[in-house]
PABADREN-493813 format. One record per residue (C-alpha): x, y, z; residue in three letters; residue number from 1. Coordinates in Angstrom, 3 decimals, padded with zeros to 6 digits. Last residue first. Layout:
residues N
{east:X, north:Y, up:Z, res:ALA, n:NUM};
...
This chain:
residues 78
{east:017.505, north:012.374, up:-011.108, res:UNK, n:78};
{east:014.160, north:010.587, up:-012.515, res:UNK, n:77};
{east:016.218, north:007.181, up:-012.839, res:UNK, n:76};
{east:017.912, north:007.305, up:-009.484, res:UNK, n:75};
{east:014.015, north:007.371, up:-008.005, res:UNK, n:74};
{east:013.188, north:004.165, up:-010.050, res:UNK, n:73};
{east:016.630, north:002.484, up:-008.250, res:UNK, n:72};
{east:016.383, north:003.630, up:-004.770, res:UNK, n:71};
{east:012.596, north:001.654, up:-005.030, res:UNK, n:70};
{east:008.423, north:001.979, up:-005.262, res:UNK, n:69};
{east:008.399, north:005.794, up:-006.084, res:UNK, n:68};
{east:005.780, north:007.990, up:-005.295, res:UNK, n:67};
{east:005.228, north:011.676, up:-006.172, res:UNK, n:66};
{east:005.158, north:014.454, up:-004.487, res:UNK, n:65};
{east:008.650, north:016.184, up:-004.956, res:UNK, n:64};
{east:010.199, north:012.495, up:-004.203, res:UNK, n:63};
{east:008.434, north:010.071, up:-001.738, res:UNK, n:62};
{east:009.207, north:006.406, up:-001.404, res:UNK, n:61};
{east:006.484, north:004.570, up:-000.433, res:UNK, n:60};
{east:006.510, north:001.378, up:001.458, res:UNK, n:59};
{east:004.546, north:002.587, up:003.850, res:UNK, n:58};
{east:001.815, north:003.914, up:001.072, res:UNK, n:57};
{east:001.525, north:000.713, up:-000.047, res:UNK, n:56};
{east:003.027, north:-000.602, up:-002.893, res:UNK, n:55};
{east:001.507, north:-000.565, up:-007.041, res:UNK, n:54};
{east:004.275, north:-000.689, up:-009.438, res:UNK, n:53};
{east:003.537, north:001.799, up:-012.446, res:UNK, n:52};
{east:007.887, north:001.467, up:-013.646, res:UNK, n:51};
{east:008.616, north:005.442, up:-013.355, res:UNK, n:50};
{east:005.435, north:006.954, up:-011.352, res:UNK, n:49};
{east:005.109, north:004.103, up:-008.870, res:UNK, n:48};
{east:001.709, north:003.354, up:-007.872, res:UNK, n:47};
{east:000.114, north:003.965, up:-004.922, res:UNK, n:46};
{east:-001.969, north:002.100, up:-002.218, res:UNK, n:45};
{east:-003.893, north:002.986, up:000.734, res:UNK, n:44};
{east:-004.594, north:000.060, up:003.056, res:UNK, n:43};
{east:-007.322, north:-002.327, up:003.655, res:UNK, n:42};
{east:-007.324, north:-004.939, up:005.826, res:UNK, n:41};
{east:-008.974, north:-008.184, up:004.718, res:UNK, n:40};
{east:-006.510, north:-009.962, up:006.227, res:UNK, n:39};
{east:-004.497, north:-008.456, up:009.455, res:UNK, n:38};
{east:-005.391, north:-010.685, up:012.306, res:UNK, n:37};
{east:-006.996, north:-010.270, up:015.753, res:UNK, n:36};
{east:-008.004, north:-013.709, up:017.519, res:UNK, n:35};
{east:-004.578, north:-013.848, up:019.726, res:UNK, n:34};
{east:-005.103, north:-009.868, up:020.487, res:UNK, n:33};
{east:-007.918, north:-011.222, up:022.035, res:UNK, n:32};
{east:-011.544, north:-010.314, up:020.676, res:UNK, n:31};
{east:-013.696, north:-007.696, up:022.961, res:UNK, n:30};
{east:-015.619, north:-008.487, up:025.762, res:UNK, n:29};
{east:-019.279, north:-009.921, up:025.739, res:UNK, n:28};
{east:-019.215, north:-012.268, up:028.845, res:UNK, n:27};
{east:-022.852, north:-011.975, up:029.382, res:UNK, n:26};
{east:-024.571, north:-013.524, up:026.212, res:UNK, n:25};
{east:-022.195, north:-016.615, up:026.410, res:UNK, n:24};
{east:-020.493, north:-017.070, up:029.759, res:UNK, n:23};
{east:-016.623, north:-017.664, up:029.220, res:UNK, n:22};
{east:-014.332, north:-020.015, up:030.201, res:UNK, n:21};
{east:-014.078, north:-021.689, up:026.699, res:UNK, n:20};
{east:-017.727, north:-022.335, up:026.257, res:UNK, n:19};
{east:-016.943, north:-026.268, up:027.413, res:UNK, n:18};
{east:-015.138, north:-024.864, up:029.976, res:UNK, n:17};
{east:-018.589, north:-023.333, up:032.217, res:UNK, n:16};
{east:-020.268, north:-026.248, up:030.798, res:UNK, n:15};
{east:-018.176, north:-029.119, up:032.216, res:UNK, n:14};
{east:-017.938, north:-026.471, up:035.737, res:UNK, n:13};
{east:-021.971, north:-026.095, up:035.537, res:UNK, n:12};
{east:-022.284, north:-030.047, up:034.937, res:UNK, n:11};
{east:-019.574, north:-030.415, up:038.168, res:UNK, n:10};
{east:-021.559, north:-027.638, up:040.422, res:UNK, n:9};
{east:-025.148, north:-029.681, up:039.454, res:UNK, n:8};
{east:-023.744, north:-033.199, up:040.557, res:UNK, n:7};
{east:-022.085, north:-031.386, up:043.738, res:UNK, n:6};
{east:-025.694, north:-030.198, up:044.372, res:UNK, n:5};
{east:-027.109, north:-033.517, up:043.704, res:UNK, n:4};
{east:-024.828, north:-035.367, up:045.931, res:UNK, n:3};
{east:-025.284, north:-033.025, up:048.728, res:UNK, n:2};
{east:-029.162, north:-033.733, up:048.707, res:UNK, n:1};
């Protein structure tokens, strides 16, 4: 009797890692920060209105509205 119930706590252990330490269909949390990544993700773009480089919106320089991709395309406007 003992032996089969320590049998049936080591399969459900074996399992229990084999799924990572999680229970499928009840363990539904969210992705790890680990899992996260950044491809795929959009972001807004803009293109430089001296040279027509395209950079993100971050990377931006802004100048009386318009966008400039470097010190060096702004200096040319001035």
């Amino acid at each position: 009797m003992w032996l089969k119930v320590i049998f049936v706590v080591i399969v459900g252990l074996f399992l229990y890692r084999l799924f990572g330490g999680k229970i499928p269909f009840i363990d539904k949390s969210e992705t790890s920060k680990e899992d996260e990544h950044d491809f795929g993700k959009i972001e807004a773009t803009s293109e430089c209105a001296v040279c027509g480089t395209y950079m993100t919106e971050n990377d931006a320089l802004i100048y009386q509205k318009k966008s400039y991709c470097s010190n060096d395309c702004l200096e040319k406007i001035k």
